[in-house]
N, CA, C and O atoms as a Tinker XYZ file with bonds, in Angstrom:
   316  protein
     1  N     44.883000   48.362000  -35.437000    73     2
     2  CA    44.279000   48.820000  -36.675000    64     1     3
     3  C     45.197000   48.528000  -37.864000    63     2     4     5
     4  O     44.678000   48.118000  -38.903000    81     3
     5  N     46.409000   48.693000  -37.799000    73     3     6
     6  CA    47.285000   48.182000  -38.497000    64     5     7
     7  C     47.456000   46.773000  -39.308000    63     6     8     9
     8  O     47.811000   46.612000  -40.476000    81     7
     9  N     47.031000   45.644000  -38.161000    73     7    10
    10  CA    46.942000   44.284000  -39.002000    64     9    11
    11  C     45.404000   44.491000  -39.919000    63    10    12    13
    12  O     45.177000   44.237000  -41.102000    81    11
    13  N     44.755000   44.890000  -39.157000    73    11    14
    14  CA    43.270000   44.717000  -39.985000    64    13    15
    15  C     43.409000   45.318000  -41.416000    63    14    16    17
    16  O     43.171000   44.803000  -42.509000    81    15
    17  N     43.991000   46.906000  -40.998000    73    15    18
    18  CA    44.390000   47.312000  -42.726000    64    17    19
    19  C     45.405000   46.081000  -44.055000    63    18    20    21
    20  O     45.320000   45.772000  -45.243000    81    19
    21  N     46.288000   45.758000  -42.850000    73    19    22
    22  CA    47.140000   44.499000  -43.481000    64    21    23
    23  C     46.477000   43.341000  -44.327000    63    22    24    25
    24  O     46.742000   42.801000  -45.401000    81    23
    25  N     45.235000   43.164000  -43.110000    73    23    26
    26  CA    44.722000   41.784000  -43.636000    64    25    27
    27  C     43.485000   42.296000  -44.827000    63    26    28    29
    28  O     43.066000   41.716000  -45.829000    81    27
    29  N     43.183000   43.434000  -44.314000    73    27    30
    30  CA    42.202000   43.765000  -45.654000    64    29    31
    31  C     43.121000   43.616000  -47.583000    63    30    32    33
    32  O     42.983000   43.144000  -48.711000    81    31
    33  N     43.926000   44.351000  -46.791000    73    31    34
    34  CA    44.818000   44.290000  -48.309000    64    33    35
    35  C     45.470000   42.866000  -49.073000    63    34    36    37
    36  O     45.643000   42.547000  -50.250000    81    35
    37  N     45.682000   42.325000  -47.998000    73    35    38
    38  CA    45.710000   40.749000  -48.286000    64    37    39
    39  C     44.818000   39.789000  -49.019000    63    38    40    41
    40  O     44.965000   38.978000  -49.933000    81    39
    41  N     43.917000   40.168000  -48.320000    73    39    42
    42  CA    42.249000   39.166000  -49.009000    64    41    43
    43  C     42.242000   40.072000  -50.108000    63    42    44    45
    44  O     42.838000   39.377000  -50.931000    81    43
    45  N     41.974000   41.181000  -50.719000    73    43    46
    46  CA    41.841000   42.126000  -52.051000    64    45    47
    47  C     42.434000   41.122000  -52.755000    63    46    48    49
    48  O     41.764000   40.446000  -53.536000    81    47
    49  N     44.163000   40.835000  -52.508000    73    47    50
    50  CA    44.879000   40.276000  -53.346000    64    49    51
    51  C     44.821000   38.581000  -53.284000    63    50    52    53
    52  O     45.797000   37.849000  -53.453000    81    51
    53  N     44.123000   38.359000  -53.141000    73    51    54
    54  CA    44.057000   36.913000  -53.457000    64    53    55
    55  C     44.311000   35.719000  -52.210000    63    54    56    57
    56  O     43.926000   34.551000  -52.185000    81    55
    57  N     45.164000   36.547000  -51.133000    73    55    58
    58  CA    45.999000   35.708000  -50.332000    64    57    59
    59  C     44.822000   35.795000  -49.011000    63    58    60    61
    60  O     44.978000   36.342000  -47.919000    81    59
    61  N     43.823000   35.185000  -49.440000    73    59    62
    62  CA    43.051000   34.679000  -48.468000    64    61    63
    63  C     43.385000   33.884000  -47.193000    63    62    64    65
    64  O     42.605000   34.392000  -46.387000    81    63
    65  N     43.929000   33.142000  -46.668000    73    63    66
    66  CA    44.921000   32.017000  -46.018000    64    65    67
    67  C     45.600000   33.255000  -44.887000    63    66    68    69
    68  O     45.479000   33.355000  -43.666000    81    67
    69  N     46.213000   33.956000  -45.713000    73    67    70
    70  CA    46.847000   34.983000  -44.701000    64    69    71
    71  C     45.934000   35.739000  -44.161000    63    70    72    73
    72  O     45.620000   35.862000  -42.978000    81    71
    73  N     45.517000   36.251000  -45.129000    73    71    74
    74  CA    44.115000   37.230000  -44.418000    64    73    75
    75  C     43.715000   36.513000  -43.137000    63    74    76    77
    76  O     44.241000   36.733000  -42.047000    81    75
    77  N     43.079000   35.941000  -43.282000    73    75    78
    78  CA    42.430000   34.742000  -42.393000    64    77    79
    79  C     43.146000   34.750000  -41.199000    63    78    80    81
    80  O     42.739000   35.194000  -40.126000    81    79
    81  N     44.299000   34.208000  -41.441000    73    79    82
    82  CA    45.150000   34.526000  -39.817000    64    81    83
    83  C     45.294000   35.404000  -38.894000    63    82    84    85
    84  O     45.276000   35.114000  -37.698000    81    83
    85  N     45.414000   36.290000  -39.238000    73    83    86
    86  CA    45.412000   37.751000  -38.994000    64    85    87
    87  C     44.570000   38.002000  -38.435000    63    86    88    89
    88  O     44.703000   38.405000  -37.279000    81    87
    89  N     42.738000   37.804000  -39.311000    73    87    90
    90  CA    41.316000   38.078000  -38.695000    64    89    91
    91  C     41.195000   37.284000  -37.249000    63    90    92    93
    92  O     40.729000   37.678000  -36.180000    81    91
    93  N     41.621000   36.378000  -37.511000    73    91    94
    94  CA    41.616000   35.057000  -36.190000    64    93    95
    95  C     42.643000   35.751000  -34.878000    63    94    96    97
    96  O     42.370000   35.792000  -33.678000    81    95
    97  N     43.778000   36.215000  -35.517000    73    95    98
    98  CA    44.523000   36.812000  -34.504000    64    97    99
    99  C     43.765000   38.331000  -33.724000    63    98   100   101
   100  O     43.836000   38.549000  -32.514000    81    99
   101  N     43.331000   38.900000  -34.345000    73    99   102
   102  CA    42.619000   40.457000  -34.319000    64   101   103
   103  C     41.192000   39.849000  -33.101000    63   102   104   105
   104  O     40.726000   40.583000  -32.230000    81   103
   105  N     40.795000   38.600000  -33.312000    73   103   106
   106  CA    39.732000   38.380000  -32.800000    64   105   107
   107  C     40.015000   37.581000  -31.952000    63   106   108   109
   108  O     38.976000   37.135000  -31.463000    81   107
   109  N     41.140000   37.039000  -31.388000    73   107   110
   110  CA    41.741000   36.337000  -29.934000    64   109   111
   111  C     42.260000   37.251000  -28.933000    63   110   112   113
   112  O     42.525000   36.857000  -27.797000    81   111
   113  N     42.415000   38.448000  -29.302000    73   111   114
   114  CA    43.398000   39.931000  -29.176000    64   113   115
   115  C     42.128000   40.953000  -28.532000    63   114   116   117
   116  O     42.267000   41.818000  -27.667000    81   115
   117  N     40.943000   40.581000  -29.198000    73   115   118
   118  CA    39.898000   41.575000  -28.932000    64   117   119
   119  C     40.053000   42.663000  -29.198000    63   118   120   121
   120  O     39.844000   43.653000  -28.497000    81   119
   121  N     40.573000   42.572000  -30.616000    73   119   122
   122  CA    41.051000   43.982000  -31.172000    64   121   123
   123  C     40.133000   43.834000  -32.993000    63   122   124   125
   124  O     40.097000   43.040000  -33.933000    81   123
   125  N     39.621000   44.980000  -32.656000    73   123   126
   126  CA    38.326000   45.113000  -34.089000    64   125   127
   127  C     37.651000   43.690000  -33.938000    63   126   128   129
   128  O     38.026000   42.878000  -34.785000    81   127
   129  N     36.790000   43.271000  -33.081000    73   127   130
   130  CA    36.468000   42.081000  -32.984000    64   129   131
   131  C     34.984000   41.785000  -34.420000    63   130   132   133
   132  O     34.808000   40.735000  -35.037000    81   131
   133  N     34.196000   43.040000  -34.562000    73   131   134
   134  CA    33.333000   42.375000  -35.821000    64   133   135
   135  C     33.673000   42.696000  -36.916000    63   134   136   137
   136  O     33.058000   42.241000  -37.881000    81   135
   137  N     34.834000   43.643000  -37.105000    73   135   138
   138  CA    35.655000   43.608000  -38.759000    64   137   139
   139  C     36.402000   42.055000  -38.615000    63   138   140   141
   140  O     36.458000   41.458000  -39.690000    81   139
   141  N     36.936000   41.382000  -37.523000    73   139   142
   142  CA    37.389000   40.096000  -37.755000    64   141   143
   143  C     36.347000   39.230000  -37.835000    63   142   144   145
   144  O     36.718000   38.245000  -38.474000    81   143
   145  N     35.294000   39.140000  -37.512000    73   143   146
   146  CA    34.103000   38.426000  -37.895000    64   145   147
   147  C     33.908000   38.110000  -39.044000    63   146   148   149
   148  O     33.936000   37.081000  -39.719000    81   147
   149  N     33.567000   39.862000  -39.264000    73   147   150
   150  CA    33.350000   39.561000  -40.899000    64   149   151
   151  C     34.180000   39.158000  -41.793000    63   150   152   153
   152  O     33.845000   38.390000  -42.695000    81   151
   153  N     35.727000   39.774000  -41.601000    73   151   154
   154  CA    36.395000   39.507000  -42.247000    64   153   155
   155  C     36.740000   37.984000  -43.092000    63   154   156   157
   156  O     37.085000   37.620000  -44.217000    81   155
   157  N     36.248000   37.118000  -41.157000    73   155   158
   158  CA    36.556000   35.167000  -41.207000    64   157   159
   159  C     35.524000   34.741000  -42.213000    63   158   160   161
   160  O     35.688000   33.903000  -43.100000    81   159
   161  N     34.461000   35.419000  -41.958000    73   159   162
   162  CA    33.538000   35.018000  -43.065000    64   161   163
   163  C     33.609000   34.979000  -44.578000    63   162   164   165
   164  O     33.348000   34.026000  -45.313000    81   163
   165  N     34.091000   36.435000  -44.966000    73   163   166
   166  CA    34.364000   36.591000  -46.533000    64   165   167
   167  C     35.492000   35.966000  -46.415000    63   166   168   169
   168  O     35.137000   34.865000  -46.835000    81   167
   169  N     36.840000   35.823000  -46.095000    73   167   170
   170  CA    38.120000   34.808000  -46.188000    64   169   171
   171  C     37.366000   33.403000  -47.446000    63   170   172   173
   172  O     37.590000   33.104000  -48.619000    81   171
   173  N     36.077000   32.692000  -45.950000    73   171   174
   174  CA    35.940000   31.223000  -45.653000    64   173   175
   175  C     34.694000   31.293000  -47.574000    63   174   176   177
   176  O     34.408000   30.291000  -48.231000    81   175
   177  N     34.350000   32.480000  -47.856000    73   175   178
   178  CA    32.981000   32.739000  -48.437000    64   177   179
   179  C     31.836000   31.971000  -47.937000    63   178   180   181
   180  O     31.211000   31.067000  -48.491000    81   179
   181  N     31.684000   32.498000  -46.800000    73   179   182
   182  CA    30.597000   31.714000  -46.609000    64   181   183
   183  C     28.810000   32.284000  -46.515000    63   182   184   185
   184  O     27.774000   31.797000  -46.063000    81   183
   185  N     29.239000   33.750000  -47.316000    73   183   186
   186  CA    28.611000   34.496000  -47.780000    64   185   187
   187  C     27.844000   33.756000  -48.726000    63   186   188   189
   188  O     26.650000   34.056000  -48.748000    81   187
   189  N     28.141000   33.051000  -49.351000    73   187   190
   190  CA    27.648000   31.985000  -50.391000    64   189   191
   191  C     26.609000   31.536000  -50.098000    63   190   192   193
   192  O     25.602000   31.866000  -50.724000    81   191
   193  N     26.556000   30.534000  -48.918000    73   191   194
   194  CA    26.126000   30.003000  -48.427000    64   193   195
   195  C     24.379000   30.152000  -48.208000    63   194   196   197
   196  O     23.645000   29.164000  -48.186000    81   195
   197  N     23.840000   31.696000  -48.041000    73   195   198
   198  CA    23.029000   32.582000  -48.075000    64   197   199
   199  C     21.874000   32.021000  -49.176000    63   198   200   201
   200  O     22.170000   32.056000  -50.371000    81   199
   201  N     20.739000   31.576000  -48.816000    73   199   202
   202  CA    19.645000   31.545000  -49.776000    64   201   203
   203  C     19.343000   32.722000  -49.869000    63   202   204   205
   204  O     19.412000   33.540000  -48.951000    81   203
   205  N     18.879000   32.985000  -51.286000    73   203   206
   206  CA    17.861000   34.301000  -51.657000    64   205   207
   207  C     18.188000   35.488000  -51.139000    63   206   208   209
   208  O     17.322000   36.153000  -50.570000    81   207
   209  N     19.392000   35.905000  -51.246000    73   207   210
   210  CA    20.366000   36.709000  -51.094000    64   209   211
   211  C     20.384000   37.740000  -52.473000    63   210   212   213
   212  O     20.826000   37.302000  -53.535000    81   211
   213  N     20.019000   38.730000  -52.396000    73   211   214
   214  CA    20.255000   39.437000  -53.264000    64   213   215
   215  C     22.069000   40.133000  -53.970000    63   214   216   217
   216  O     22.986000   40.263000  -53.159000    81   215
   217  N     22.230000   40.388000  -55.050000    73   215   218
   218  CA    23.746000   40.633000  -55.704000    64   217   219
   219  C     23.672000   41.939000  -54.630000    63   218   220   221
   220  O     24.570000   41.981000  -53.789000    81   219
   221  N     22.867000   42.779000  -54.618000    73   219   222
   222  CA    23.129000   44.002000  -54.146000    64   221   223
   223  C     23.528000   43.813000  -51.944000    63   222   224   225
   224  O     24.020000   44.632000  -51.167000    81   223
   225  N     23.173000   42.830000  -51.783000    73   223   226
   226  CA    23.386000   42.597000  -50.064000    64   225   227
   227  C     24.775000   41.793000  -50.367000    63   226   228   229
   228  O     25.733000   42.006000  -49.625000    81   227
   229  N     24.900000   40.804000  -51.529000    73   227   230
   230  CA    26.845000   39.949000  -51.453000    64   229   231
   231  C     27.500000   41.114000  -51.271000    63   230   232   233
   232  O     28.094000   41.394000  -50.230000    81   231
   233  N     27.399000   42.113000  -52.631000    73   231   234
   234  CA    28.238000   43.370000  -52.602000    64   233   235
   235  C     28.362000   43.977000  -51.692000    63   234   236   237
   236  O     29.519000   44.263000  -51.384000    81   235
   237  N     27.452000   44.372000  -50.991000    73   235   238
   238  CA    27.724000   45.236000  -49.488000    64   237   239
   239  C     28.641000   44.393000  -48.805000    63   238   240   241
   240  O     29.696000   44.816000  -48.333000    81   239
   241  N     28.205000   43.016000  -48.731000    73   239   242
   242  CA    29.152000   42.046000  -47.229000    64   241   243
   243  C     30.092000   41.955000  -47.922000    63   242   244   245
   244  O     30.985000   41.924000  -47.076000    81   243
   245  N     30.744000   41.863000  -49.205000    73   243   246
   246  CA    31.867000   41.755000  -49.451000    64   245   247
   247  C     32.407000   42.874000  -49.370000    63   246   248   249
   248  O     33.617000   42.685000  -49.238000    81   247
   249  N     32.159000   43.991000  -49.378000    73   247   250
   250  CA    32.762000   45.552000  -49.345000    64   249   251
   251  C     32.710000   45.969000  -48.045000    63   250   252   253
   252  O     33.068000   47.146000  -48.011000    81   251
   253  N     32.422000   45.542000  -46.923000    73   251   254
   254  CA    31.865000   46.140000  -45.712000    64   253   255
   255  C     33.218000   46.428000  -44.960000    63   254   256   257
   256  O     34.075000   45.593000  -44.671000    81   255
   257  N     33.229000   47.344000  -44.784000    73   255   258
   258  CA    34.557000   47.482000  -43.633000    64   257   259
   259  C     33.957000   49.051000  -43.132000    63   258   260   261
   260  O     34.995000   49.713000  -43.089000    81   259
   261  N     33.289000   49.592000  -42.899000    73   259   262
   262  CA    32.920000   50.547000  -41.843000    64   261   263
   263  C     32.272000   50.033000  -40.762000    63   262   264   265
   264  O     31.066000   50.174000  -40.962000    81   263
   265  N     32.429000   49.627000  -39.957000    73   263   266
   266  CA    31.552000   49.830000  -38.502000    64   265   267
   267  C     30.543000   49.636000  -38.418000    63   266   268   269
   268  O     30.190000   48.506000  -38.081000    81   267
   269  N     29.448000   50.799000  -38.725000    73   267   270
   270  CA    27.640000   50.763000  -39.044000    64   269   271
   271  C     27.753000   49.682000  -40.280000    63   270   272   273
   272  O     26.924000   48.824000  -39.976000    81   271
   273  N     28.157000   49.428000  -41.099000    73   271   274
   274  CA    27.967000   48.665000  -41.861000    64   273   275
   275  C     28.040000   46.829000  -41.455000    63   274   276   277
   276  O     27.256000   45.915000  -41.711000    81   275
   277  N     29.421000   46.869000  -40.691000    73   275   278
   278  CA    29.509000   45.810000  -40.244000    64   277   279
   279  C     28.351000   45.026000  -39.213000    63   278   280   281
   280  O     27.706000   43.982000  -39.311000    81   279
   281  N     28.443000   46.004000  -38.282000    73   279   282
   282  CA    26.799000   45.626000  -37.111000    64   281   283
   283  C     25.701000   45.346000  -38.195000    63   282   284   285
   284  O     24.978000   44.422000  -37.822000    81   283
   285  N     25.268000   45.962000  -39.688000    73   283   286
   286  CA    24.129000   45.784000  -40.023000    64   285   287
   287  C     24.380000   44.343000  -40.780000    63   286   288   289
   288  O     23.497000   43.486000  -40.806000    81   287
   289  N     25.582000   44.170000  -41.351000    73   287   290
   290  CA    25.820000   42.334000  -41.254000    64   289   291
   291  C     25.857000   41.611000  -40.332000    63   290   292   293
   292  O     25.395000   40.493000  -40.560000    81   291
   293  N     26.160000   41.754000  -39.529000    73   291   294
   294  CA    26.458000   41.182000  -38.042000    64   293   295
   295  C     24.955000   40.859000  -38.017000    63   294   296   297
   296  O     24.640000   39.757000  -38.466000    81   295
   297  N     23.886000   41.744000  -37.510000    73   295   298
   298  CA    22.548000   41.518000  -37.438000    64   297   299
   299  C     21.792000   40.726000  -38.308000    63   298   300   301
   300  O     20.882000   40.003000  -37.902000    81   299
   301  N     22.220000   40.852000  -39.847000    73   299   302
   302  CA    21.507000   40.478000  -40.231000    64   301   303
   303  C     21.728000   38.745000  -40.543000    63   302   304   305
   304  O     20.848000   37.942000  -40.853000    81   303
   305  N     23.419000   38.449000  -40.320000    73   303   306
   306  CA    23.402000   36.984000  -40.094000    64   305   307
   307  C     22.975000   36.460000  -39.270000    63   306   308   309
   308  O     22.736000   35.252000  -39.262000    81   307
   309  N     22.679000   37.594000  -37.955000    73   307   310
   310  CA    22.247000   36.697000  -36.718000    64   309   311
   311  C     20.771000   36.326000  -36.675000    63   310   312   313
   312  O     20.316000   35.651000  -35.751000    81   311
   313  N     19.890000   36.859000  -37.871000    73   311   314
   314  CA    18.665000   36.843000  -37.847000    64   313   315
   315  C     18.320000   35.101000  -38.686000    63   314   316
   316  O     17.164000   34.711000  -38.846000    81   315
């Protein structure tokens, strides 16, 4: 739980690259495996990517770090 807090605070500050490593490490480790999901995703923005995406669903996936929140991204990329 420790790197994930690490790497959250990382990406805040700009240092995406690091973040990133970390998420990749957390998710080879099988440790917080869909906060590193998500995490690889916002790093890469590939949140972007998203047609017809509403401001109010970026904001959530970019803010998401609870759990229930994460599964309801998780789901809804997988759809």
């Amino acid at each position: 739980m420790e790197w994930l807090n690490e790497a959250i605070v990382l990406e805040k500050k700009g240092q995406r690259e690091k973040a990133s490593r970390i998420y990749h490490k957390l998710l080879s480790l099988g440790q917080s495996p869909l906060q590193a999901k998500i995490g690889i995703i916002r790093t890469r923005h590939e949140w972007v990517k998203f047609e017809g995406v509403s401001l109010e669903n970026k904001l959530f996936f970019q803010e998401a770090q609870g759990e229930r929140q994460i599964q309801e991204i998780e789901r809804w990329l997988i759809k």
